[in-house]
Every structure is written in structure tokens, then in C-alpha cells.
Kinemage of the C-alpha trace (Angstrom):
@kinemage 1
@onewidth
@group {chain A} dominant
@subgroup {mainchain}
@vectorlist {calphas} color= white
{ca unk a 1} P 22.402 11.818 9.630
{ca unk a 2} L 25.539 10.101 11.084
{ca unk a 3} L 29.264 11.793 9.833
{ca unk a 4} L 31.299 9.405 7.305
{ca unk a 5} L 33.628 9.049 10.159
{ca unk a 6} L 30.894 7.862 12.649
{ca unk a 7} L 29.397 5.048 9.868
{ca unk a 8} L 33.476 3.903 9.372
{ca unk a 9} L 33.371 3.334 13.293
{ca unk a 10} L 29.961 1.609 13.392
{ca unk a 11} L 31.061 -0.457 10.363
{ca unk a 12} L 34.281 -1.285 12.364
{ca unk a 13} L 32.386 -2.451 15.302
{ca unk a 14} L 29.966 -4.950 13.152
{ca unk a 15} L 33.153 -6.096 11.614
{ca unk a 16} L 34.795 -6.787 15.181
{ca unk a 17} L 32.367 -7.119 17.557
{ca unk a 18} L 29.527 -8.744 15.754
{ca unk a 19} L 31.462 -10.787 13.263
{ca unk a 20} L 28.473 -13.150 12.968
{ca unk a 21} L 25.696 -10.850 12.044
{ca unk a 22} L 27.907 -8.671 9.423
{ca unk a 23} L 28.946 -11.928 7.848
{ca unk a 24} L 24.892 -12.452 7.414
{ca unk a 25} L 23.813 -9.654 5.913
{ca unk a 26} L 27.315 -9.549 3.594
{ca unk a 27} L 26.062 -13.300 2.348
{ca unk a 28} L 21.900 -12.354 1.756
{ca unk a 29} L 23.652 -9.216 -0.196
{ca unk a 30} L 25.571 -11.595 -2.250
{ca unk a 31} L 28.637 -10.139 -1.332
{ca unk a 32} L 27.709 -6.534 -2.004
{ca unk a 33} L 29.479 -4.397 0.737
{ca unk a 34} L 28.100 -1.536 -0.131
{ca unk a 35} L 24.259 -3.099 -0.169
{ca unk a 36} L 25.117 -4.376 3.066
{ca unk a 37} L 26.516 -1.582 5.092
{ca unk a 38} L 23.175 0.216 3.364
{ca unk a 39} L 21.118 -2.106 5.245
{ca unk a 40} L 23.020 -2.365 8.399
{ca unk a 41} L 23.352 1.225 9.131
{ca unk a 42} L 20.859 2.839 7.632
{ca unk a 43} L 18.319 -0.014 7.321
{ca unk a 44} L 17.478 -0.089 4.074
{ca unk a 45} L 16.320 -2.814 2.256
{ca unk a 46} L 18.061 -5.311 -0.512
{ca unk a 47} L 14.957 -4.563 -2.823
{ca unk a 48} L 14.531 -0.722 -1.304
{ca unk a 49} L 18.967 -0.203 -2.336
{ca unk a 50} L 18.083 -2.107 -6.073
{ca unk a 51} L 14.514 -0.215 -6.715
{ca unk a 52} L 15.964 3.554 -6.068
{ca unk a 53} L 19.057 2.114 -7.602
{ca unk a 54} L 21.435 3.229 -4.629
{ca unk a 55} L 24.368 1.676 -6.706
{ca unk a 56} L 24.480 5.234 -8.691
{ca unk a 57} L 23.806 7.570 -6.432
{ca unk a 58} L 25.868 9.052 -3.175
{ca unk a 59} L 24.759 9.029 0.368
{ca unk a 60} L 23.404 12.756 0.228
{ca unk a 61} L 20.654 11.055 -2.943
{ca unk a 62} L 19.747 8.374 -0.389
{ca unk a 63} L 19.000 10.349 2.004
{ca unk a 64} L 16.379 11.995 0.470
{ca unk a 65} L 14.398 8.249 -0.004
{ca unk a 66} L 11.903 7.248 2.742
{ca unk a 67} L 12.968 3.344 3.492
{ca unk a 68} L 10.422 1.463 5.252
{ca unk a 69} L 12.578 1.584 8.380
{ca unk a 70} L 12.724 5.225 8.480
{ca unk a 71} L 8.513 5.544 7.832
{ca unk a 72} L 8.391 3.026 10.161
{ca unk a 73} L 10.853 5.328 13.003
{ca unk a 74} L 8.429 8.391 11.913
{ca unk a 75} L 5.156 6.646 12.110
{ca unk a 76} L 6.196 5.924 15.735
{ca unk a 77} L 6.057 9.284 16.574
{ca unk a 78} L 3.205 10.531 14.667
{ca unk a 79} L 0.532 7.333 14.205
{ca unk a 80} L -1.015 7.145 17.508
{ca unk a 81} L -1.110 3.504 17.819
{ca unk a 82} L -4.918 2.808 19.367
{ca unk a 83} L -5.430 4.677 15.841
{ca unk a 84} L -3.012 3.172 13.543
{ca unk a 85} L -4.509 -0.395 15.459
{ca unk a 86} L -7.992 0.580 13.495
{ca unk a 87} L -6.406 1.225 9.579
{ca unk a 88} L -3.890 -2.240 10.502
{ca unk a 89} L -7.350 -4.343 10.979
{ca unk a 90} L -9.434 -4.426 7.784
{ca unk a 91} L -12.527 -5.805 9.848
{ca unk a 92} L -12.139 -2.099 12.189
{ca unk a 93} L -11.688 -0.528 8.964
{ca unk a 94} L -14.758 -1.973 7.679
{ca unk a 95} L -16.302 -0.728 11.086
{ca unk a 96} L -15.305 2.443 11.363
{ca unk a 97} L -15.754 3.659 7.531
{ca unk a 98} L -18.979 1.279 6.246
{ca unk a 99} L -20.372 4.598 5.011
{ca unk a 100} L -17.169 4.117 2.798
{ca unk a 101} L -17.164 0.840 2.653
{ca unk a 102} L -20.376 0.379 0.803
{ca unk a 103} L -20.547 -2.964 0.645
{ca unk a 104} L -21.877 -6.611 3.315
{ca unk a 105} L -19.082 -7.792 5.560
{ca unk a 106} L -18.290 -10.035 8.350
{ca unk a 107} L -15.761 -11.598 10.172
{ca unk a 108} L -14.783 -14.895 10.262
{ca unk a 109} L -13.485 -17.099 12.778
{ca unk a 110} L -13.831 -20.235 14.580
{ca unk a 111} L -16.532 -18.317 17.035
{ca unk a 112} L -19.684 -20.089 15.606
{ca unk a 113} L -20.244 -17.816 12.249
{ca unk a 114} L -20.292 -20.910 10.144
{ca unk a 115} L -24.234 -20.531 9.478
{ca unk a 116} L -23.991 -16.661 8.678
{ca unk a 117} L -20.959 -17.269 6.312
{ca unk a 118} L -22.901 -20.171 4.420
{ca unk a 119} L -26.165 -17.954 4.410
{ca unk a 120} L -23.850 -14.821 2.711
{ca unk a 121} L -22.150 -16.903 0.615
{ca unk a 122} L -25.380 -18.265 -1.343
{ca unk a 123} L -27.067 -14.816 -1.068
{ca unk a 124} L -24.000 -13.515 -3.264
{ca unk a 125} L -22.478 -16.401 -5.117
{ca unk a 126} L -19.089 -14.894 -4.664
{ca unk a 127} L -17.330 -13.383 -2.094
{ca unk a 128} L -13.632 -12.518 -1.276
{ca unk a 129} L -11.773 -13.677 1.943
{ca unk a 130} L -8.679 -11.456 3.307
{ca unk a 131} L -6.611 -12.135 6.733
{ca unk a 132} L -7.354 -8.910 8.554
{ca unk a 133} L -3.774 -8.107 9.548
{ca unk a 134} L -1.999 -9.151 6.379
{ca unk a 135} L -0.953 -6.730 3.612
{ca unk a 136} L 0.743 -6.620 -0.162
{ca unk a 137} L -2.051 -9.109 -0.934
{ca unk a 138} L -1.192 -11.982 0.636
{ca unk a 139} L -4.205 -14.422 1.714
{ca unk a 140} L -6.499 -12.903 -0.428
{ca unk a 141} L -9.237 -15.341 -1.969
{ca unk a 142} L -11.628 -15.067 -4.197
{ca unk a 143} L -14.404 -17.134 -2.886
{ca unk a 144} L -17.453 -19.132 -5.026
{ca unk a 145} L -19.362 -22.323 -4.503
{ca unk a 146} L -22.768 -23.804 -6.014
{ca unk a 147} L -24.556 -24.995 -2.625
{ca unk a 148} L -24.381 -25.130 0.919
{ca unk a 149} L -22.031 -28.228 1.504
{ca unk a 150} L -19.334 -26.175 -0.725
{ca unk a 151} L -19.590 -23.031 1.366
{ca unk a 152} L -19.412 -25.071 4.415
{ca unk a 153} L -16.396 -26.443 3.234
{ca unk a 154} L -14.663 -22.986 2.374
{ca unk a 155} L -15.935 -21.687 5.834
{ca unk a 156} L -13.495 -24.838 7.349
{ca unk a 157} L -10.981 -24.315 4.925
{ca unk a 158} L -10.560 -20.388 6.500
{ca unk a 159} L -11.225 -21.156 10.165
{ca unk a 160} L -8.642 -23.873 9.874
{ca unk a 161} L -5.944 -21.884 9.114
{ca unk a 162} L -6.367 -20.359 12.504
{ca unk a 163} L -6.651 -16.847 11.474
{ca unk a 164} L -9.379 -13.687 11.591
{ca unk a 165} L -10.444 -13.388 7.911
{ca unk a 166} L -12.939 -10.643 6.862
{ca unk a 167} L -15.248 -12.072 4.270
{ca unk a 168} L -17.444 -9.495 1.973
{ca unk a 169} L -19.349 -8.666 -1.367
{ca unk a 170} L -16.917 -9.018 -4.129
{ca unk a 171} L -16.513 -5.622 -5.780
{ca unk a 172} L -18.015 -4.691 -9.110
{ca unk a 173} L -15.828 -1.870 -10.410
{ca unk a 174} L -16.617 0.562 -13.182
{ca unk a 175} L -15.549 0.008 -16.750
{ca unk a 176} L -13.527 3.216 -16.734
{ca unk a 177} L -11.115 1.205 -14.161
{ca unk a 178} L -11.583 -2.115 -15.136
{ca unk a 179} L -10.024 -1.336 -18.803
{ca unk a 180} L -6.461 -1.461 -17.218
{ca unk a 181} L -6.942 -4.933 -16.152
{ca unk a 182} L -10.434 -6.338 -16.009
{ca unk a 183} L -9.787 -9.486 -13.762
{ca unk a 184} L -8.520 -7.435 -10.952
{ca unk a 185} L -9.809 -4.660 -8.651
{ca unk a 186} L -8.229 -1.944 -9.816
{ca unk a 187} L -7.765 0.689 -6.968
{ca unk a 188} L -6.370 4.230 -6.579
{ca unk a 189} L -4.037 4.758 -3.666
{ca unk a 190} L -4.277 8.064 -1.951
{ca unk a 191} L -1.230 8.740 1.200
{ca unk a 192} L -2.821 11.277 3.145
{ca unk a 193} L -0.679 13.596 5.730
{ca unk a 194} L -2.297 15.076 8.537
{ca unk a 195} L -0.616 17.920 10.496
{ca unk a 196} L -2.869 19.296 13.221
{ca unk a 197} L -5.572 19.009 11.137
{ca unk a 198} L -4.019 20.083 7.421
{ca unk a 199} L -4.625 17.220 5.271
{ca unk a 200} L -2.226 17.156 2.380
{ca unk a 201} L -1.621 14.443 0.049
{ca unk a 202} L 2.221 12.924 -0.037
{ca unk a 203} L 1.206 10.826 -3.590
{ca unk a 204} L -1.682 9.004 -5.246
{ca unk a 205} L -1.145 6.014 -7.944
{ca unk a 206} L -3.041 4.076 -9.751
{ca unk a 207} L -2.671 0.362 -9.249
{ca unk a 208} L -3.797 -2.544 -11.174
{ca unk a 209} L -3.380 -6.140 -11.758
{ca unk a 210} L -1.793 -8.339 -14.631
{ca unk a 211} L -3.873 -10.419 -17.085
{ca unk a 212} L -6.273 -13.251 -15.168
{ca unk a 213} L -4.690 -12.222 -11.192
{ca unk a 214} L -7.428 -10.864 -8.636
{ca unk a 215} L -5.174 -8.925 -7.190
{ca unk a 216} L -3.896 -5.528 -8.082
{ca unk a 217} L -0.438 -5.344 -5.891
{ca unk a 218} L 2.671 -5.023 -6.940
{ca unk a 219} L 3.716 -7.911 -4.685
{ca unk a 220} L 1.249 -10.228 -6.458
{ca unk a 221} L 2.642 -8.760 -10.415
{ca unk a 222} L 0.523 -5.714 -10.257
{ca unk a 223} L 1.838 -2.618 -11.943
{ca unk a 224} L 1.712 1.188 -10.146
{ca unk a 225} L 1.834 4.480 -11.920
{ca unk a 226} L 1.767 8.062 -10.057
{ca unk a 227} L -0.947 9.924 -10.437
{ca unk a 228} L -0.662 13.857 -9.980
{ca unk a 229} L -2.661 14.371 -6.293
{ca unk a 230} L -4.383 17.577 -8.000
{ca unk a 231} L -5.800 16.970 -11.545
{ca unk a 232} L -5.912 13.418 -11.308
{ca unk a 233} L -4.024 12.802 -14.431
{ca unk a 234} L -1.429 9.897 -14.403
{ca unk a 235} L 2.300 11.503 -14.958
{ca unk a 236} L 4.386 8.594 -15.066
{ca unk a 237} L 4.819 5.190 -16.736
{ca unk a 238} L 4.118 2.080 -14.403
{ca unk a 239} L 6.360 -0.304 -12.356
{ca unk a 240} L 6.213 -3.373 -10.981
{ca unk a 241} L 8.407 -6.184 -9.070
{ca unk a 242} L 11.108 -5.658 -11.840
{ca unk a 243} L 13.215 -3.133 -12.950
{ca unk a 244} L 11.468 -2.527 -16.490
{ca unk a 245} L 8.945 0.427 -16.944
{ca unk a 246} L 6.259 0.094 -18.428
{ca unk a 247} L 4.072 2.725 -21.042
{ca unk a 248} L 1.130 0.964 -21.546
{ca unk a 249} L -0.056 -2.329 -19.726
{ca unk a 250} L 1.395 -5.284 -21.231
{ca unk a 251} L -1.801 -7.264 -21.040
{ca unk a 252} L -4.542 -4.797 -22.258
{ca unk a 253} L -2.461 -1.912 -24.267
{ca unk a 254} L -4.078 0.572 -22.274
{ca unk a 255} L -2.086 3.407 -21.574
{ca unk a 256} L -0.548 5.094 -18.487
{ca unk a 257} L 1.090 8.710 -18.562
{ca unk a 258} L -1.650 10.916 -19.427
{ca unk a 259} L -4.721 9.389 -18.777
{ca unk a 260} L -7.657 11.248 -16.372
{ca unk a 261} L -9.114 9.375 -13.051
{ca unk a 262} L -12.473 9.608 -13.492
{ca unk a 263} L -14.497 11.601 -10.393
{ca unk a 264} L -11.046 12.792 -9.141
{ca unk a 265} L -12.173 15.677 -6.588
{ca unk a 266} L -15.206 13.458 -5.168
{ca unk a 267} L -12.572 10.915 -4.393
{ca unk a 268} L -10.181 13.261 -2.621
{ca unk a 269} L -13.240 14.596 -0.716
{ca unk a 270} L -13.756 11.090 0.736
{ca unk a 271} L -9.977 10.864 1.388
{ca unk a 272} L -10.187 13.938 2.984
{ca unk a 273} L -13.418 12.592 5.631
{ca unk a 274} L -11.736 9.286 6.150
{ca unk a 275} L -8.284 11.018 7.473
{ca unk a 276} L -10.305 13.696 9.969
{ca unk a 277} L -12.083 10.474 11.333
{ca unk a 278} L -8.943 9.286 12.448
{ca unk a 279} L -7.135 13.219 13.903
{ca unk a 280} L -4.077 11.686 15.638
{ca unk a 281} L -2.409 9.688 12.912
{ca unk a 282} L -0.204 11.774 11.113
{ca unk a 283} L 0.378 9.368 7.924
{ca unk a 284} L -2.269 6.823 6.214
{ca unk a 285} L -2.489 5.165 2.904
{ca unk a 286} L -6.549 4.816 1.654
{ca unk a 287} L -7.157 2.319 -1.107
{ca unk a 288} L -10.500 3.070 -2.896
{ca unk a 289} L -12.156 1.319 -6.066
{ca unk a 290} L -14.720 3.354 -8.481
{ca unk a 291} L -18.296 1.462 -8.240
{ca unk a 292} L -21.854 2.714 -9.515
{ca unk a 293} L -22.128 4.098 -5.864
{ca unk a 294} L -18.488 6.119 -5.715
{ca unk a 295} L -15.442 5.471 -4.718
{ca unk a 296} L -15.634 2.554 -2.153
{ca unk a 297} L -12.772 2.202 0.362
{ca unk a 298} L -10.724 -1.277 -0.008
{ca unk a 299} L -8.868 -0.921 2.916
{ca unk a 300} L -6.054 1.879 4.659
{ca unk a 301} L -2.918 0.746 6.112
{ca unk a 302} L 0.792 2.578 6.570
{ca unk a 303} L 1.294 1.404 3.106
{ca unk a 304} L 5.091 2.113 2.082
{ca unk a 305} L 6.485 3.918 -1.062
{ca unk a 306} L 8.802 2.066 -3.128
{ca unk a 307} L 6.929 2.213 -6.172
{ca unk a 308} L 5.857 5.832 -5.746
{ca unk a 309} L 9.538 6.962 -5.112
{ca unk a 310} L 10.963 4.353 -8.134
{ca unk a 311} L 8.454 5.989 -10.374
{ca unk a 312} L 9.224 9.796 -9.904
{ca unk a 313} L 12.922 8.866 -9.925
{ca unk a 314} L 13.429 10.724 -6.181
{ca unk a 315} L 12.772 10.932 -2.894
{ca unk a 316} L 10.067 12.413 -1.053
{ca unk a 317} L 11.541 12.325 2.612
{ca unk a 318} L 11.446 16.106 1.894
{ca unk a 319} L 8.172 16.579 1.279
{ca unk a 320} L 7.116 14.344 3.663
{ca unk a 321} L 8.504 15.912 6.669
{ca unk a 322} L 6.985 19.349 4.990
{ca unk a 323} L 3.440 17.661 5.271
{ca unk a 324} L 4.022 16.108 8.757
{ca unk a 325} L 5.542 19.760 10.276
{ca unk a 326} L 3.674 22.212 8.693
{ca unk a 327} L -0.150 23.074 8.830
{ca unk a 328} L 0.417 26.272 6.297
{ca unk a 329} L -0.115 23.904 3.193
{ca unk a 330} L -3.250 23.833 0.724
{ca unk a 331} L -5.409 21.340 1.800
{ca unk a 332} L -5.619 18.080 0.479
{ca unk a 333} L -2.585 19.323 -2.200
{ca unk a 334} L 0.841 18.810 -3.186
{ca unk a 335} L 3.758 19.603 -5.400
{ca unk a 336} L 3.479 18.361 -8.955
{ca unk a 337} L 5.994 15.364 -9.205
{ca unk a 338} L 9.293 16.822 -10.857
């Protein structure tokens, strides 16, 4: 970490030498120096400085948050990228873990599938449609049509956009996860930590969407509460885009802070499989949803931790680096959030 004296000088020199650039990051901070010079030497961003609510707390407190730019720096170093590649692609995903998966898949493109998506698409009535590289929710669709001429149209609608979707079975989740939020998918997230083959678990939340939304992410109005990684009781209240916090869902009433994941070790077992399929990347985040067969994997990606971190009120750079550094640690464990 760079000396107050060093950040003065490399605030001086985006001041003087790169006028133009301080002056944009000073305007899309609204005129908040101190957001800016957050995000310009550190980078940290605008919604990262207002969710850990940098504003109250000194440099040595921020420090101890993992931005997205610094996961990003580690995950450099310790995601071997021909791996991380595979959990960044939800149709390699779907590949690699279909034991997991549990469910019909294909992918979609403008390579001639157009029969075999029409064919799936009246053997299931429903299906869902996600842009393999895309995250936080974004291009998800739930898909339905009554014949063949309206799944043909949906297949053009998808390959037009010019983009490799992965189209499969809608999930049927249990009631015991559906009671959150029963429109959505309601999934548990697991960050995994792998150090020379110690798997640890950084966090694990629960994450569900709001009334009549598909999708459970907190980008798309979903809320997230932590969930302690070894009893598999939830130990905080939930979050979502804003500031507020919430006890019980706002749609359903349903509780947060104490309730029990149901089948909590069998789903850290398949956590556990899924990161030793993958040995060389050091950090992964699995997304599973409880079904009449188990816990099904969604999808993995480097997911980041802004809602984790906002939750438990701290960082967990610490305990990061302790999971990424040392192999001594009980596997597939971690400290109780303070």
C-alpha cells in the first residue's frame, strides 16, 4: 500500500499532467474528491466507495475491502486463464460439470441449430436463454411458445442478436427455496479458495429475486444475505442495489437471519468436487439451485463481493489472502462472520 506522501504526488500528477482524465472522474463522482481520488488511485468503484460506505471510514478500513480491481489484480496471478476461460463460458461450464448440471442444454448460434432448438423447445414448453459470457443477469430470458412457428421465431430473435446463447430446461426448484421468492431461481452462492489443493470457503449467501422477476441478482433487484459457510444458517439481514437492509423479504415476509439451508453439507461436498475439477484456479464463485435431484449447478464465474462484504459490515481481503497462501486450513471451512 502506497505512503500518504506517494498518493499526494500521484494525485499531483493527475491534477497536472492529466488534467483531462482527473476532471472526468471528479464530474462522474459529482464532485466528490475524495470518491474520486478513491477510484483513481486505488480503483475502486463509485458504487464499491458508497456500498462499504468509504465516506466514514479511513484508508487503513479500506484497505481491508476486496474492490473488484484488486480481485481482479489477484485473480491474475492465481486463476490460470485456459481455466478461468471454462467457469467465464456457461456452455463449458455446462460441459465440463453436466454431472452437476443435471439438466438438457445446447448452444445456440447462427451454425444451423435452428431445428434442434425448435425440437427442445416443444419437448419442454419452456426454456431459458443466457449469453454465455455475460454475468449479473443480463440477457437472461425466460423462453415459452405454443408451436413450432413461435419457437422458430425465438430461435431468430437470439441468433439475431449475434451472440452465443446457451439454451436449457428451465429449473424446477424445491419449495424450501422457492418460499423466499417463488418467481425466481433462488440460488446459493458458494466462493471457493483453492490453495494447492486446500479448498476453503471465503463466503456463501443466499440469493433470491423480488416479487414476479426471473432473476435472482442483485443487479436485476435481487436481495443477498450471508450465510455462515459451516452450519448453513443465514447470519445476516439481506441487501440489495440500495442502501436499506432488509429482515425479512419485502415481497413474501419470509425471513433471513436465522434460517437453515436445507442439505447444507451435500451441497458443500459438490462445491468441494467442482473446485478439484478445476486445480489451478485459485478463486471461483459456484451458483447452485436445490431440485428433487440435489443441488444443481447454475453457473461459476469470478463473481465479486460487494454484497458479501456490505452485509458483514468488513472486509475480507484478510481472509482472503489467508485462503489463497495457506494450505494449513480446515477444508472446505471458514471463520464465522464477526
Amino acid at each position: 500500500m502506497s505512503s500518504p506522501s506517494i498518493q499526494n504526488i500521484y494525485l499531483l500528477l493527475y491534477r497536472t499532467l492529466l488534467p483531462r482524465r482527473y476532471r472526468h472522474y471528479l464530474r462522474l463522482a459529482h464532485g466528490d474528491k475524495d470518491k474520486c481520488h478513491e477510484a483513481l488511485l486505488h480503483g475502486t468503484y463509485y458504487e464499491e466507495y458508497d456500498s462499504y460506505d468509504f465516506a466514514h471510514k479511513d484508508d487503513a478500513e479500506r484497505r481491508t475491502y476486496i474492490t473488484d480491481a484488486y480481485r481482479n489484480r489477484v485473480c491474475r496471478r492465481i486463476n490460470n486463464p485456459r481455466q478461468q476461460a471454462v467457469v467465464m463460458d456457461k456452455y463449458r461450464t455446462a460441459l465440463l460439470f453436466s454431472d452437476y448440471y443435471k439438466r438438457r442444454f445446447m448452444l445456440c448460434t447462427d451454425k444451423g441449430q435452428h431445428d434442434a432448438f425448435v425440437r427442445f423447445g416443444l419437448d419442454e414448453g419452456w426454456l431459458v436463454s443466457k449469453p454465455v459470457d455475460d454475468c449479473a443477469g443480463r440477457g437472461v430470458r425466460l423462453l415459452h411458445a405454443e408451436d413450432a412457428d413461435g419457437w422458430s421465431r425465438l430461435y431468430d430473435e437470439i441468433v439475431h442478436r449475434g451472440r452465443r446463447h446457451i439454451v436449457e430446461q428451465r429449473i424446477e426448484q424445491l419449495p424450501s427455496m422457492a418460499r423466499w421468492n417463488p418467481s425466481s431461481v433462488n440460488t446459493v452462492r458458494i466462493n471457493t479458495l483453492n490453495h494447492r489443493g486446500s479448498i476453503t470457503v471465503l463466503t456463501a449467501n443466499l440469493r433470491c429475486g423480488c416479487h414476479g422477476a426471473f432473476c435472482d441478482n442483485c443487479a436485476q433487484g435481487g436481495y443477498c444475505a450471508n450465510i455462515d459457510p459451516v452450519t448453513g444458517i443465514i447470519v445476516t439481514s439481506a441487501t440489495s442495489k440500495g442502501p436499506e437492509k432488509q429482515l425479512s423479504h419485502p415481497d413474501s415476509g419470509i425471513t433471513f437471519m436465522g434460517e437453515q439451508i436445507p442439505c447444507w453439507q451435500q451441497l458443500l461436498a459438490a462445491a468441494e468436487d467442482c473446485a478439484r475439477r478445476l486445480p489451478k484456479l485459485g478463486y471461483v464463485s459456484w451458483d447452485y439451485a436445490l431440485t428433487a435431484q440435489g443441488w444443481m449447478l447454475v453457473e461459476a464465474n469470478k463473481g465479486e463481493l460487494i454484497a458479501d462484504q456490505r452485509n458483514l459490515n468488513r472486509g475480507l481481503k484478510a481472509d482472503f489472502l489467508r485462503g489463497i497462501t495457506s494450505s494449513r486450513g480446515q477444508t472446505l471451512s471458514a471463520r464465522k462472520p464477526r
